[in-house]
C-alpha angles and dihedrals in degrees: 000000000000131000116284087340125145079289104056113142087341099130100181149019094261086046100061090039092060084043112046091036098038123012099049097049090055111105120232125256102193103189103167126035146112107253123142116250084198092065093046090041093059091028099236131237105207111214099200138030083226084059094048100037109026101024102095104001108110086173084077091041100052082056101045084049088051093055093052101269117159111240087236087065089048116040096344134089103302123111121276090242086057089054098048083048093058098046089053089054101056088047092092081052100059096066108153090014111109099241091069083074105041101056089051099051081041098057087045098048101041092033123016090238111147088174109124105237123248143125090279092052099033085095093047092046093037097055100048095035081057097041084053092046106050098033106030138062095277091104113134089267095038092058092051091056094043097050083049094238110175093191140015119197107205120198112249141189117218087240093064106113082213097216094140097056079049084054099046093051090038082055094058090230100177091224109087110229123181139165123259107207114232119177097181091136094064091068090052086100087132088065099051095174094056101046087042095069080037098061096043089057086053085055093053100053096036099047086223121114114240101190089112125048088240082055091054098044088055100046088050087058093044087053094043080061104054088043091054087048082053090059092255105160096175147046125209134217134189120182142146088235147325122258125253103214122043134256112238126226090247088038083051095058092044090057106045093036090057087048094049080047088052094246101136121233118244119247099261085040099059092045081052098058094029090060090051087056080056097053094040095053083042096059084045087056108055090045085068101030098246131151123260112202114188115200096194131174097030103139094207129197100016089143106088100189105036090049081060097054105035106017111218143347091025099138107274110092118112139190120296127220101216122148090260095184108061094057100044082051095062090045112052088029088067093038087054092041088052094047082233088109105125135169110320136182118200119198119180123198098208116068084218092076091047087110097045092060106038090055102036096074088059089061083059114033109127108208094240108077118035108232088014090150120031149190101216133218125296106293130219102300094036101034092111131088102284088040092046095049092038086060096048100044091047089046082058102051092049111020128011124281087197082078100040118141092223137217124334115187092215085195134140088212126091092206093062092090093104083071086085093052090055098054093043088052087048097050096046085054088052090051097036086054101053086049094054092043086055091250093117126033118235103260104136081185086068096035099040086053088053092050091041093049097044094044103053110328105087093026091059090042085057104043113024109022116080118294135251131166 
């Protein structure tokens, strides 16, 4: 067995037949990740393979911090050539991390590029992965029809006019691209100045003042609405964690009014609103069928310098440690309560609470849509082989892996499609496995339908086919 050959993480013959005959023919439903619509919109030529690969990926830029790069010659002022350079340079380095085997499935997919990368090789792949860029079909467009995605879900503020998801439809684009509607500013009532101008660029797009809480609320549904015109079928939720004890109306508006009036929230305040944005998106939801994602556990920013400099997202969250349960309980329990619990996806950021989400939607599940609630794919800090196959083997003992969502990249990057590759090679090992060590009985009917149905099928059901609460 070679590396990353036919046989990668293909443990068995069974493995590699589920694999090579079902898994890699599925197309890719890509419901959550970070990709511009702009780029798709205006179809965009990448003039660099710095532009298309290191741009955006703080994956890539938390390693290359963690081998002793100096942040010039990562987000700073270097070329881009001496950047790429760098990055080559700590991929001997990043032996057992997964993105040792990403940029390599990545080089050979894109690109056909079977080099391994280091700084010796970095010209050689620099200069071919470029001429292929610039001159050939790998434009933004061009790799999501390559890699045979069906939908991309892109991550949206409310404040987003959305004419480039109405560019990319007028333009019959075969992929289909819509928003996911994710508020998470609106919570931000512990950062007045921020959702203020927030809130003021809501107002503007609505139409609707926001001034009152009543006012925000209204101007969240006006612009769920025109998401959901625009063929939105999501929304999207990141929080440290959901509170435990409700927000009241009048709390709500408290709240909301001192924040307008530049007064900060306290901490448990702020958990506490930000969960009834939550509630209130989530009612919206299930009225139109659409789909509510909660990132929770993520402790984001805690580096203090490096939050000055770059801002967020700039590769140095980590996992938090937050009581999860108590919160999603709450939550779910009132929705239910309500009947305005619709189709969920859970995805937790700390491998302790593995346990507590893959048996909390079974609390929930309804009898009327399979899958209806569901623990999602390993998520950013778990997205690699031990967190993929933890998750999976988890979601078996206590739900049903026949009715998994599947894998998502969440990535800013247009050469992270591989990452699907990756999961599927590593499902149809799990199965193939359990057939050799005599778990599972050798009926490819039963197991194609379980690969089928993980790598595109209810995904598809849940994001592309019509929808239903």
């Amino acid at each position: 067995m070679g590396f990353c050959d036919d046989a990668f993480l293909l443990s068995t013959p069974v493995a590699a037949d589920l694999y090579h005959r079902v898994a890699a023919t599925q197309p890719i439903v890509d419901y959550h990740c970070h990709l511009s619509p702009k780029d798709i919109a205006e179809d965009r030529r990448f003039d660099t393979l710095h532009a298309a690969w290191l741009e955006g990926d703080h994956y890539k830029w938390r390693a290359m911090r963690a081998d002793g790069v100096n942040e010039e010659r990562i987000t700073g002022s270097a070329t881009p050539r001496e950047k790429f350079q760098a990055w080559a340079e700590t991929v001997p380095h990043t032996l057992r991390n997964p993105l040792f085997h990403w940029a390599h499935l990545e080089l050979r997919r894109h690109f056909g590029i079977d080099d391994l990368l280091d700084g010796t090789t970095a010209e050689r792949v620099w200069t071919e992965a470029n001429r292929q860029l610039t001159s050939g079909p790998l434009t933004a467009r061009g790799i999501l029809t390559k890699m045979n995605v069906a939908l991309v879900g892109t991550t949206d503020d409310p404040v987003d006019p959305l004419d480039w998801h109405a560019r990319i439809t007028a333009s019959g684009f075969p992929v289909k691209v819509v928003p996911t509607f994710r508020p998470d500013v609106a919570g931000k009532v512990h950062q007045p100045e921020k959702v203020k101008a927030w809130a003021k660029k809501l107002a503007d797009i609505s139409g609707i003042g926001t001034d009152t809480h009543a006012g925000l609320l209204a101007a969240l549904a006006k612009r769920h609405a025109d998401f959901a015109a625009a063929g939105c079928r999501a929304s999207d939720h990141g929080l440290d964690v959901l509170a435990a004890t409700h927000c009241t109306d009048a709390e709500a508006a408290s709240i909301w009014q001192r924040a307008m009036a530049g007064t900060a929230a306290t901490p448990e305040e702020a958990d506490r609103f930000a969960t009834s944005i939550v509630l209130h998106i989530a009612r919206l939801n299930h009225a139109r069928g659409f789909v509510t994602q909660l990132h929770l556990g993520a402790f984001r920013d805690p580096n203090l310098l490096l939050a000055k400099r770059l801002g967020a997202d700039a590769g140095c969250d980590t996992i938090g440690d937050l009581p999860q349960g108590p919160g999603l309980i709450r939550l779910l329990g009132r929705l239910s309560g309500e009947n305005t619990l619709g189709r969920t996806i859970l995805y937790n950021i700390n491998p302790a609470d593995n346990a507590v989400f893959a048996a909390m939607p079974g609390s929930f599940q309804d009898g009327a849509i399979p899958g209806k609630m569901q623990w999602g794919s390993g998520w950013w800090f778990m997205d690699q082989e031990r967190g993929m196959r933890d998750q999976m083997n988890m979601l078996s003992d206590l739900g049903l892996l026949a009715r998994f969502v599947g894998m998502v990249t969440d990535s800013r990057s247009f050469l992270s499609y591989p990452r699907h590759e990756y999961f599927r090679r590593i499902l149809c090992d799990l199965l193939g496995s359990d057939v050799a060590s005599g778990r599972l009985p050798d009926r490819r009917d039963w197991l194609d339908a379980v690969v089928a149905g993980v790598c595109h099928g209810n995904a598809r059901a849940m994001f592309i086919e019509p929808v239903s609460a």
